[in-house]
C-alpha positions in Angstrom: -10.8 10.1 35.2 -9.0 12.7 37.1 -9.1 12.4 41.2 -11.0 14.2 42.9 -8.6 16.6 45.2 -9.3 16.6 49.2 -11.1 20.0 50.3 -11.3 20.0 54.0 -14.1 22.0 56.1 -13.3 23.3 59.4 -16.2 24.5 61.5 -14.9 26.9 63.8 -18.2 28.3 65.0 -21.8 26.9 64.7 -24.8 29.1 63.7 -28.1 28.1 62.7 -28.6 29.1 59.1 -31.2 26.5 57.8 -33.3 28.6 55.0 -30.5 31.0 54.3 -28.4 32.0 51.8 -24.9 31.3 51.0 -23.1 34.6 49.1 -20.1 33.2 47.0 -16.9 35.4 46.6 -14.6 33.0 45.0 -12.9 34.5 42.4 -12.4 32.4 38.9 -11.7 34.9 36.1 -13.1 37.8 37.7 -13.4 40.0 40.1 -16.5 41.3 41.2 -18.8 38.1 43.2 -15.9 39.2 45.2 -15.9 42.5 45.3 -19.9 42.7 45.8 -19.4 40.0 48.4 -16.5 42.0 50.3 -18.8 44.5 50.2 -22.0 42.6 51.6 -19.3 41.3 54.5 -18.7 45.0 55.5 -21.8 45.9 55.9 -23.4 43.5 58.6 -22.2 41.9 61.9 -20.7 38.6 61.0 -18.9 35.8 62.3 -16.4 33.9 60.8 -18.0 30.1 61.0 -15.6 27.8 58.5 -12.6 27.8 56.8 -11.5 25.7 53.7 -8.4 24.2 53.6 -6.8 21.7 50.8 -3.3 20.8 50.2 -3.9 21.8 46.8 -4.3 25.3 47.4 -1.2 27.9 47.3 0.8 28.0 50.7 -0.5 31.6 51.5 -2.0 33.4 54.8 -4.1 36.5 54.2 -2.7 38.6 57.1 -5.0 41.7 58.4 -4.0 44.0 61.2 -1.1 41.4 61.9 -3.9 38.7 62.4 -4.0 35.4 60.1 -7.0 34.6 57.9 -7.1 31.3 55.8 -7.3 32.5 52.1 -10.5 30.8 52.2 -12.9 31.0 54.7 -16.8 31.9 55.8 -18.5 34.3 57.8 -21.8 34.6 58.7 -24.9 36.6 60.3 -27.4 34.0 61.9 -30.1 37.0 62.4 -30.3 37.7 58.3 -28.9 33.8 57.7 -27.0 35.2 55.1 -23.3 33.4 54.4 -20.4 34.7 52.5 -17.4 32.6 51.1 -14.5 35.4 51.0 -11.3 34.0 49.0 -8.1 35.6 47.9 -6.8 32.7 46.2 -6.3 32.6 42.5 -6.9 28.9 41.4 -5.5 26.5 38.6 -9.1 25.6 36.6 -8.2 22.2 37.6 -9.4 23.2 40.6 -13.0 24.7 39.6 -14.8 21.4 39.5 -13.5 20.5 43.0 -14.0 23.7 44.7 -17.9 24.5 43.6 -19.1 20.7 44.3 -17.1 21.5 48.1 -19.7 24.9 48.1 -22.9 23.0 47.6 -21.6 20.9 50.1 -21.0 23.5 53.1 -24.6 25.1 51.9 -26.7 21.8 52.2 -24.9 21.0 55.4 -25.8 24.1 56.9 -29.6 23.7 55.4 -29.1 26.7 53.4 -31.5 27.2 50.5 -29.4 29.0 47.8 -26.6 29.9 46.6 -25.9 33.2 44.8 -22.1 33.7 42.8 -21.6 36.2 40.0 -19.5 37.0 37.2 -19.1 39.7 34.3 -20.1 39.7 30.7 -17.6 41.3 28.3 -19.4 43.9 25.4 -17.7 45.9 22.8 -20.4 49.0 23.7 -18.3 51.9 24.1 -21.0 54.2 24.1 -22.6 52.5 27.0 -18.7 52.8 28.9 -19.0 56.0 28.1 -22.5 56.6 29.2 -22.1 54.8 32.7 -18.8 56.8 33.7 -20.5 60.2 33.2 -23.8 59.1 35.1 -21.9 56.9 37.6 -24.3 54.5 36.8 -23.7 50.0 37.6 -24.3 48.6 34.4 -27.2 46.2 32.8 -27.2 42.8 34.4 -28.3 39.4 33.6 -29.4 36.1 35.8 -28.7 32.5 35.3 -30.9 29.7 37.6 -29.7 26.2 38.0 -34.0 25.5 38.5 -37.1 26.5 37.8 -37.6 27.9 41.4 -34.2 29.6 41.2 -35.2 31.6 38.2 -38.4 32.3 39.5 -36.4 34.3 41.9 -34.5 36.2 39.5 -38.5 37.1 37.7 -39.9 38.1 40.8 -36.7 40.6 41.6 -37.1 41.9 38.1 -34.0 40.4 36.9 -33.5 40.2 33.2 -33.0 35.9 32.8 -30.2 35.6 30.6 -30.9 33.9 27.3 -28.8 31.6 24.7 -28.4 34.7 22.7 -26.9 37.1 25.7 -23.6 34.7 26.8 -22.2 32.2 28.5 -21.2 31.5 32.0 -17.5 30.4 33.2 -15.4 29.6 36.6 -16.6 28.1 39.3 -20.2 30.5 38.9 -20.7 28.0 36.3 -19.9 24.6 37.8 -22.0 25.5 40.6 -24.9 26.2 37.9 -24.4 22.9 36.9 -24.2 21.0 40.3 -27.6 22.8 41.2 -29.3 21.9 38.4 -28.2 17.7 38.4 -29.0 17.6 42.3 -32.3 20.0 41.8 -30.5 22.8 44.3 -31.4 26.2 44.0 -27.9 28.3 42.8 -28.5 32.2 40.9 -25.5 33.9 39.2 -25.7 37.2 38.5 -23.9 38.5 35.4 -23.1 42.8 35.0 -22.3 44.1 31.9 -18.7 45.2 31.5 -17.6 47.1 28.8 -14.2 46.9 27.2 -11.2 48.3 29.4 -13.7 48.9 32.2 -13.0 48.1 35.7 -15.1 45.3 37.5 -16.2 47.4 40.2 -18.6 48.6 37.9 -20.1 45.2 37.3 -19.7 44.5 41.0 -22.0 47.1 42.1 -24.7 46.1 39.6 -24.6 42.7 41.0 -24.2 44.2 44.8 -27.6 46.1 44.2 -29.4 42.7 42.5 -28.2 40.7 45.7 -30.0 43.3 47.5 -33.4 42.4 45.6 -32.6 38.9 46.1 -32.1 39.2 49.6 -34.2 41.5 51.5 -33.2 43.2 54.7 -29.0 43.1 53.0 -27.5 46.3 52.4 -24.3 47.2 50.3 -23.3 50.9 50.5 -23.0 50.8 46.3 -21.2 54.1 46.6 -18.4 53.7 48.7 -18.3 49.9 46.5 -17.4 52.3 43.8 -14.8 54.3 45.3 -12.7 51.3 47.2 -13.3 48.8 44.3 -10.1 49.5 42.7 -7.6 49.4 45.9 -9.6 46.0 46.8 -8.6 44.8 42.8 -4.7 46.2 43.5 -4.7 44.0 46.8 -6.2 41.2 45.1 -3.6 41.2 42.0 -0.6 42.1 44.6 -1.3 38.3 46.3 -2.2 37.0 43.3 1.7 37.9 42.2 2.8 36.1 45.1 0.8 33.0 44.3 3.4 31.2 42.2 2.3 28.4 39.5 -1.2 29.6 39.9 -1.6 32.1 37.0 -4.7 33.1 35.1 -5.7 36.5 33.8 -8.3 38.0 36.4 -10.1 40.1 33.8 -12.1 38.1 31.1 
């Protein structure tokens, strides 16, 4: 059995968020839960509350107006309790197992109730490409529950549940399926269509406007999601470049 890696949490502010909801952007062979949760982030008052930090992660700092961010880190709203996990780091699989069991963690210690990630599912349709670039239209989307009262969630929100028959989930989205279900914690991932050759953004902005029946009172501004999507996927691929030894292919 392999060891289990060490995944420090740093609190660096404390907010009460018991009930609330944990929004995960780490990216694991796709794009848009981060994307949607960039998105989320930029459109309420937060506060950055923890930071991850592991000696197994690539030596990197995410520098913004000359400032330096841990490539993994949390932010907060305690009004909405709503969390997001914002990452830029692109991580070996070997990491996966690790870094979703270290997610759960931060969310039970913080009393949250759920935890909502999101990935893409890859069609052939390229009708329906076709059809949602002329309509400017987010794509069909599909929900995964690690319980019962996770997927009674997704029902009530008028989520389609996704069967045995529609796919299967990957990355760390899946993991933290998994770890919800054995320890009976609520965890939803969201899955948007994306058609062949098609950008993620697309399937971000279906699961940006799903979050938003999931979460009432959280807005995401779909439109300008649609129109900054693809410089946030350039800056994204331009650090994942610099990331050396860490290499996987950020479109499914």
């Amino acid at each position: 059995m392999s060891q289990a890696i060490a995944i420090e949490i740093h609190s660096v502010k404390k907010l009460d968020l018991k009930g609330g909801i944990l929004i995960d952007g780490f990216p694991s062979g796709g794009l848009s839960n981060s994307i949607a949760s960039m998105c989320f982030m930029s459109s309420v008052q937060n506060q950055l509350v923890s930071v991850l930090e592991s000696p197994s992660f690539p030596p990197i700092s995410t520098v913004r107006s000359g400032i330096a961010n841990s490539p993994v880190r949390i932010y907060a709203n305690e009004k909405l309790r709503i969390s997001f996990l914002i990452s830029e780091l692109n991580l070996n699989q070997s990491l996966y197992y690790d870094v979703s069991r270290t997610i759960l963690r931060w969310a039970k210690e913080n009393e949250c109730e759920l935890v909502i990630s999101s990935g893409s599912l890859s069609t052939q349709d390229t009708k329906e490409m076709k059809h949602s670039r002329k309509e400017r239209q987010p794509h069909n989307l599909y929900g995964a529950a690690s319980t019962e009262s996770a997927k009674q969630r997704i029902i009530d929100s008028n989520i389609t549940a996704l069967e045995l028959y529609n796919g299967s989930v990957t990355g760390i989205p899946a993991l933290l399926l998994n770890e919800g279900a054995r320890t009976d914690f609520d965890v939803i991932v969201l899955l948007g269509k994306l058609p062949i050759k098609s950008s993620e953004y697309r399937a971000a902005a279906a699961v940006s406007q799903a979050i938003m029946k999931l979460v009432p009172g959280l807005t995401c501004d779909t439109k300008f999601l649609i129109s900054m999507a693809r410089m946030y996927e350039q800056d994204l691929l331009r650090l994942r470049a610099n990331q050396g030894g860490y290499s996987i292919d950020p479109y499914r």
